[in-house]
C-alpha positions in Angstrom: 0.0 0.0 0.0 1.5 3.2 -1.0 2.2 5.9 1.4 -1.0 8.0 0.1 -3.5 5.6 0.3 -2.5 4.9 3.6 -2.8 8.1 4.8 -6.1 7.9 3.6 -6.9 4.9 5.6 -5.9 6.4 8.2 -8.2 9.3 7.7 -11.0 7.3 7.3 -10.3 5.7 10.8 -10.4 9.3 12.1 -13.3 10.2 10.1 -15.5 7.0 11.4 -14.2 7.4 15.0 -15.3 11.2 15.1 -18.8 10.3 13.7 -19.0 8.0 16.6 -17.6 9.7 19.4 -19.6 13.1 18.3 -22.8 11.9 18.0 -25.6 13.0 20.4 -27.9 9.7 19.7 -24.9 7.7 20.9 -24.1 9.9 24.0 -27.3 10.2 25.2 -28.0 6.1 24.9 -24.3 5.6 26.9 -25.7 8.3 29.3 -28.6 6.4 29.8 -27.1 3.5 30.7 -25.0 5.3 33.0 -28.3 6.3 34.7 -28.6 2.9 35.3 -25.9 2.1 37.3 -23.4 0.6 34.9 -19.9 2.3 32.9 -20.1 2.0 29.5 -17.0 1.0 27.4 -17.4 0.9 24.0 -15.0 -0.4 21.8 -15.8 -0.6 17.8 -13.5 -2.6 15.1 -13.9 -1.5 12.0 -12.3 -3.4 8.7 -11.6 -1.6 5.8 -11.3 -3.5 2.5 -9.6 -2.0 -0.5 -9.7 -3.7 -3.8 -8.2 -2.1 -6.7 -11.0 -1.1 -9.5 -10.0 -2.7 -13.0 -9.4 0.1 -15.8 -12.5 -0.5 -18.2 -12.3 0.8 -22.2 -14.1 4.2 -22.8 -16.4 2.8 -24.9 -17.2 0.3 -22.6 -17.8 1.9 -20.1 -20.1 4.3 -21.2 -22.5 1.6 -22.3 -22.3 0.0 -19.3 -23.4 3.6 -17.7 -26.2 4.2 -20.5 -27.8 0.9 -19.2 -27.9 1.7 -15.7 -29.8 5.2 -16.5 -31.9 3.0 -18.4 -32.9 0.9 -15.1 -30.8 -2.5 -16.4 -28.8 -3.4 -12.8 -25.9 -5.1 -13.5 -23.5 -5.9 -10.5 -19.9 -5.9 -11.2 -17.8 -9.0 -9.8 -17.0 -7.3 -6.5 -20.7 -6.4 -6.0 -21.7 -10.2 -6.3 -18.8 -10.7 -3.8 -20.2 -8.7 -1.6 -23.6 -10.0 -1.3 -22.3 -13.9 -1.3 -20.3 -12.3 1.9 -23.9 -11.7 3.2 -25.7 -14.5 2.0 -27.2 -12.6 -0.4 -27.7 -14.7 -3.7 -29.9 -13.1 -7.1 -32.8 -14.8 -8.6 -32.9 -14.7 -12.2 -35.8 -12.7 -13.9 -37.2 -15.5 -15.7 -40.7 -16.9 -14.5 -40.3 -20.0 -13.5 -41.6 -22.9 -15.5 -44.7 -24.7 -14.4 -44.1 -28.4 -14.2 -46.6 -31.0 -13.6 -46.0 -33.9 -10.9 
């Protein structure tokens, strides 16, 4: 990983733990359960993937484009990665066929 890109990392750490730590909704449930009785110690982990997007043909890639205005989804390799990570699989469009038993 090159020096920038980690540095950019590293800013996104930042960026994600200031959300956190800064946000009312989150301090006023830790404050509630402080009300309770209890400390609160929260502790996140966040993992941050990076894959490195493939260069596509001009050409190519604009069609690919004019079919999403067009309301075609297509999911590119790492999208389909993705949701077989969650257990997420796609149905095909067709109808399925009636069969008789």
């Amino acid at each position: 990983m090159n020096s920038k890109l980690k540095k950019l990392v590293e800013k996104l750490g930042e960026a994600i733990h200031e959300s956190v730590s800064e946000s009312e909704y989150i301090a006023g449930v830790v404050q509630d359960i402080r009300k309770q009785g209890f400390d609160v110690l929260l502790m996140l982990e966040a993992t941050i993937g990076l894959n490195e997007v493939e260069q596509q043909p001009a050409a190519l890639s604009e069609s690919s484009n004019a079919e999403n205005q067009e309301g075609n989804d297509t999911f590119t390799a790492q999208d389909l990665n993705f949701l077989k990570s969650l257990r997420i699989t796609l149905q095909e469009d067709e109808e399925p066929s009636n069969q008789s038993e």
